[in-house]
C-alpha positions as CSV (number, residue, x, y, z in Angstrom):
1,X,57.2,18.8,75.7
2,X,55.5,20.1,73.0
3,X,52.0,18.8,71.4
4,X,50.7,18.6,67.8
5,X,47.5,18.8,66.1
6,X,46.4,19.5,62.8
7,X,42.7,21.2,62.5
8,X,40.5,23.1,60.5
9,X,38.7,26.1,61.3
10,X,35.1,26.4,61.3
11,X,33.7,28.3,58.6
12,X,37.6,29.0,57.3
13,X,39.6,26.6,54.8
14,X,42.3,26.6,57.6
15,X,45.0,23.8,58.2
16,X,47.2,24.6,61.4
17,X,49.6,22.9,62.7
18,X,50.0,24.2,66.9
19,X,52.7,23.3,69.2
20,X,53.9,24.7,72.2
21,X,51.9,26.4,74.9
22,X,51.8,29.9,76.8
23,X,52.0,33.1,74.5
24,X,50.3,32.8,71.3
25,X,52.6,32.6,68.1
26,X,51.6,32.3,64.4
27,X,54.0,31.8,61.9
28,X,53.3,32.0,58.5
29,X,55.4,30.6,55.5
30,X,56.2,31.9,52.0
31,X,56.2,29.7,48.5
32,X,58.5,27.3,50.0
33,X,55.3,25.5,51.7
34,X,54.9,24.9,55.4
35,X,58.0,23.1,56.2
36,X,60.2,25.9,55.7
37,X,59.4,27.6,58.6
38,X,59.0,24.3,61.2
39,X,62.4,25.4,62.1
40,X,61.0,28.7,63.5
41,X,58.0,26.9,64.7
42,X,60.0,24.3,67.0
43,X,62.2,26.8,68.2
44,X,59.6,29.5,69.4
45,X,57.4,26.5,70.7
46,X,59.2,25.9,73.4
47,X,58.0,28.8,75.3
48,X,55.0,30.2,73.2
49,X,51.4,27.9,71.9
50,X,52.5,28.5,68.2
51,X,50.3,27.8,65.1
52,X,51.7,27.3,61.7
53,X,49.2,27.7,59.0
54,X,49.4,25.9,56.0
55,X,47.9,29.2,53.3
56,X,44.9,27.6,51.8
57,X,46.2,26.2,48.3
58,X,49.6,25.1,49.4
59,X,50.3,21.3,49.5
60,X,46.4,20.5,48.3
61,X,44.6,22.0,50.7
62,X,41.4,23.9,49.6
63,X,41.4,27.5,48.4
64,X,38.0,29.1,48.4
65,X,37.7,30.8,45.0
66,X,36.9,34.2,46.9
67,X,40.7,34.1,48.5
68,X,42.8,35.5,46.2
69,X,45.3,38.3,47.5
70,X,47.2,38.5,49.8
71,X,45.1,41.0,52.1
72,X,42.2,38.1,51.7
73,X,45.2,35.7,53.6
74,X,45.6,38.6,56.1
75,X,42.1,39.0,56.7
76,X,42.0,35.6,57.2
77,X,44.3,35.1,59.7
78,X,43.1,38.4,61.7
79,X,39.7,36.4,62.1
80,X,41.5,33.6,63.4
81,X,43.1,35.4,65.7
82,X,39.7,36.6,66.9
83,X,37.3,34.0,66.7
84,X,40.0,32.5,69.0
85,X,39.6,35.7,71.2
86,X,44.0,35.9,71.1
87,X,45.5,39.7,71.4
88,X,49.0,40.7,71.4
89,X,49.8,38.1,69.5
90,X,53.8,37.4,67.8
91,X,53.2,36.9,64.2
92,X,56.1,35.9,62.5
93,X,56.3,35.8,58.4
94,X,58.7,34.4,55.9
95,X,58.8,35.7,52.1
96,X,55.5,36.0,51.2
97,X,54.4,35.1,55.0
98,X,56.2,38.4,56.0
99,X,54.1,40.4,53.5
100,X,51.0,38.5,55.2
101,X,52.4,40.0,58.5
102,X,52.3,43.1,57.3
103,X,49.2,43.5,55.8
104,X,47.9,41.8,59.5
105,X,49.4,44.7,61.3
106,X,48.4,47.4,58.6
107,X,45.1,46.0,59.6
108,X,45.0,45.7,63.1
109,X,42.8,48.2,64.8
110,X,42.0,45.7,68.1
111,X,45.0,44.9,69.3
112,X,45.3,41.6,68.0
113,X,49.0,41.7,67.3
114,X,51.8,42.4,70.1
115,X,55.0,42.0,67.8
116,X,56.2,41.2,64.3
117,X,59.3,39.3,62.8
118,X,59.6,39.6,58.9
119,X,62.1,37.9,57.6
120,X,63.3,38.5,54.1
121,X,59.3,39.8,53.4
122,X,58.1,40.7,50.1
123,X,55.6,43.2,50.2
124,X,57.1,46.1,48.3
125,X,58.6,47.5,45.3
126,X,61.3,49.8,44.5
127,X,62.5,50.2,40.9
128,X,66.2,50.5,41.5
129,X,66.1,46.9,42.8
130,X,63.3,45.0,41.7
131,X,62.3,42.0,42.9
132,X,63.5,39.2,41.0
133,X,61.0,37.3,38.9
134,X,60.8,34.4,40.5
135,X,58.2,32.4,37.9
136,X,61.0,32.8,35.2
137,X,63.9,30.9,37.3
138,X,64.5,26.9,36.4
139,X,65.7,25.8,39.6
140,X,69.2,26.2,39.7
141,X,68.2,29.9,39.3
142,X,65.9,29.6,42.4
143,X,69.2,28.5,44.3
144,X,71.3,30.8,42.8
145,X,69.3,33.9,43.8
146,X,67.7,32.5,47.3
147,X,70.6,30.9,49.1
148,X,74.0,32.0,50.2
149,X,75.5,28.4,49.6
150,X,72.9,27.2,46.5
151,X,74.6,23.7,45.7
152,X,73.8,22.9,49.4
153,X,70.3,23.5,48.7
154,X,69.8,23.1,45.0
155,X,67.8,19.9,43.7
156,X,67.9,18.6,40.3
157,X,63.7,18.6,38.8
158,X,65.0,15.0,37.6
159,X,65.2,13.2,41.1
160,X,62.3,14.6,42.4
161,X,59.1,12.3,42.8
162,X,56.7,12.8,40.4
163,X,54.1,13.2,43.2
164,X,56.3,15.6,45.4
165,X,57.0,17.9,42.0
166,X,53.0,18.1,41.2
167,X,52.5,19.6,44.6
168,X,55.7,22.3,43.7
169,X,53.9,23.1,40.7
170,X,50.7,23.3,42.3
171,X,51.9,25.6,45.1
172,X,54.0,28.1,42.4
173,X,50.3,28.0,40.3
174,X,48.9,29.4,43.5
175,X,51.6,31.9,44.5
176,X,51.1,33.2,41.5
177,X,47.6,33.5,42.0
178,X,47.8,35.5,45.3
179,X,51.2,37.3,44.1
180,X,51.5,37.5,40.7
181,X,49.5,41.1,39.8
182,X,50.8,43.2,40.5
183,X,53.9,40.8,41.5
184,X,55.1,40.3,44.9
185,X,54.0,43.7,46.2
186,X,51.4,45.7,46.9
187,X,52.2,49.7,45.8
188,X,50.0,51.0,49.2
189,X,51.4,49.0,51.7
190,X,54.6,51.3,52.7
191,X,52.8,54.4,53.0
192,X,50.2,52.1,55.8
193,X,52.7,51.1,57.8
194,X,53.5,54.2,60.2
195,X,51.0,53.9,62.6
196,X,52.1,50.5,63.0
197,X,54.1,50.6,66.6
198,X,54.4,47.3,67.9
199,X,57.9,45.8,68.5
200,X,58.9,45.1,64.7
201,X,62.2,42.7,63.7
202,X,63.0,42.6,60.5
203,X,65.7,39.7,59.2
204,X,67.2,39.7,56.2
205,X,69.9,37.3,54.7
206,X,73.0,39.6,53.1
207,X,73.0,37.0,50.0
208,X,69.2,37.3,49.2
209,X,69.2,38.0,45.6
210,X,65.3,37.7,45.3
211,X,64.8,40.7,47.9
212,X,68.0,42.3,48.6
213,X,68.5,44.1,52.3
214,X,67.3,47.1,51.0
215,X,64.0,46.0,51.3
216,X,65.0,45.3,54.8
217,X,65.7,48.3,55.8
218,X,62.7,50.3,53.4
219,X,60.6,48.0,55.8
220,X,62.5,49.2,59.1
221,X,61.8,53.1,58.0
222,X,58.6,52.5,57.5
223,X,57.3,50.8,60.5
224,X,57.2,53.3,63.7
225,X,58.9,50.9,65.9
226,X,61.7,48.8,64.0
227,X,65.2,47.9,63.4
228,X,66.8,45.5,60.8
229,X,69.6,42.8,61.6
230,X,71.4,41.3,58.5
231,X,73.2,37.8,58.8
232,X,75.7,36.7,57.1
233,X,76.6,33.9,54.5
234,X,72.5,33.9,54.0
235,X,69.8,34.4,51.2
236,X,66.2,34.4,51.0
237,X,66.0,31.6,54.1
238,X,67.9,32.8,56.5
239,X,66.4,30.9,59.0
240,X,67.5,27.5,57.2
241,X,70.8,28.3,56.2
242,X,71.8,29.9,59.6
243,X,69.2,28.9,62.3
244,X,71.4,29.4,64.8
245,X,72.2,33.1,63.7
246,X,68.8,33.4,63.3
247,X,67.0,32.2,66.3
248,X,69.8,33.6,68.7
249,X,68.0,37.2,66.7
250,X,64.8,36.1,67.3
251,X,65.5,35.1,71.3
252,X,67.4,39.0,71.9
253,X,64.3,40.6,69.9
254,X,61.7,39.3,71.7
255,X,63.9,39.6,75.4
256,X,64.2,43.2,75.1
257,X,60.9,43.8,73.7
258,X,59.6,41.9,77.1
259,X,61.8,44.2,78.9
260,X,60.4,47.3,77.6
261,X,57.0,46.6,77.8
């Protein structure tokens, strides 16, 4: 049996969704919104409390005008993790949410994190393969170059609600606020990530045309303790076009870190 609650932080523009109970989770989206990791949230509820963040500015909640990178979101999050005294905590980040992850664990000089899952992060650049500009794509391009099977997942702007396409637009207008200059990386963040030694997964989907698996496995070097798993027929979402694939990862990752530790 799982529980849900949806709260705001004192003093923080925070809307969390929690679920679950026993070792603390948090899993944090990318531009998709929240529901695009409740897959990942379900499935790890079921034997960790997990909290699923909604960043503020997504779906119409607040955004303080000081927030505005992604090491502000970071930040963030790190002081929620404290002011709820939780160390060794999983944090688990999707597209942008991964970069978040990152940043957290770049961070992290108390212990607050115990293990990391970035799945198909942004984060970095490389010239040889940038990252595809994701503002410039109508949305059969966004289906094109983020899923493995894009008429499954592609929806034409002219059958969307008017009310449900405001809040798109309104969560791409923010995106491009926290990720937009320089775009979807941050040039330091590589070079910060060796000390980082805490059990470190990284997921990509082989189809992802917006960050290809080489930015899986840049991520993998650069973490002290790290390996990269690629699946198949995938893109950008692996965990919503093969969940299955995806979470069986997830379950062996966090097994053997158990094991070792």
């Amino acid at each position: 049996m799982t529980s849900q609650t949806h709260s705001s932080e004192p003093n923080q523009p925070l809307t969390i969704t929690e679920s679950g109970s026993g070792p603390a989770a948090l899993v944090l989206h990318g531009g998709a919104g929240p529901a695009s990791v409740n897959g990942i949230a379900e499935h790890l509820s079921h034997t960790m409390h997990v909290l699923t963040p909604t960043h503020p500015g997504w779906d119409g909640t607040p955004r303080p005008p000081e927030s505005t990178t992604i090491a502000d979101l970071a930040t963030m999050y790190s002081d929620l993790l404290r002011n709820r005294g939780l160390h060794e905590v999983l944090v688990v980040g999707s597209s942008i949410g991964g970069w978040i992850a990152a940043e957290m664990a770049a961070q992290d000089s108390d212990g607050l994190l115990g293990g990391l899952i970035l799945i198909d992060a942004t984060g970095v650049w490389f010239d040889d393969h940038p990252i595809t500009d994701f503002f410039a794509l109508d949305a059969r391009g966004i289906a094109e170059h983020s899923y493995h099977d894009p008429d499954r997942f592609h929806q034409d702007p002219a059958t969307i609600p008017p009310s449900q396409s405001a809040v798109r637009q309104a969560n791409m207008a923010t995106l491009r606020q926290y990720a937009g200059d320089p775009y979807m990386h941050d040039p330091q963040l590589l070079t910060r990530l060796a000390d980082v030694s805490i059990p470190t997964l990284l997921l990509w989907g082989a189809s992802d045309k917006i960050v290809t698996p080489a930015y899986g496995a840049a991520y993998a070097a650069a973490f002290g303790n790290a390996h990269l798993e690629i699946i198949g027929k995938a893109g950008h979402l692996p965990h919503l076009e093969q969940p299955d694939a995806t979470f069986a990862r997830i379950d062996a990752h966090l097994s053997k870190a158990a094991n070792a530790s």
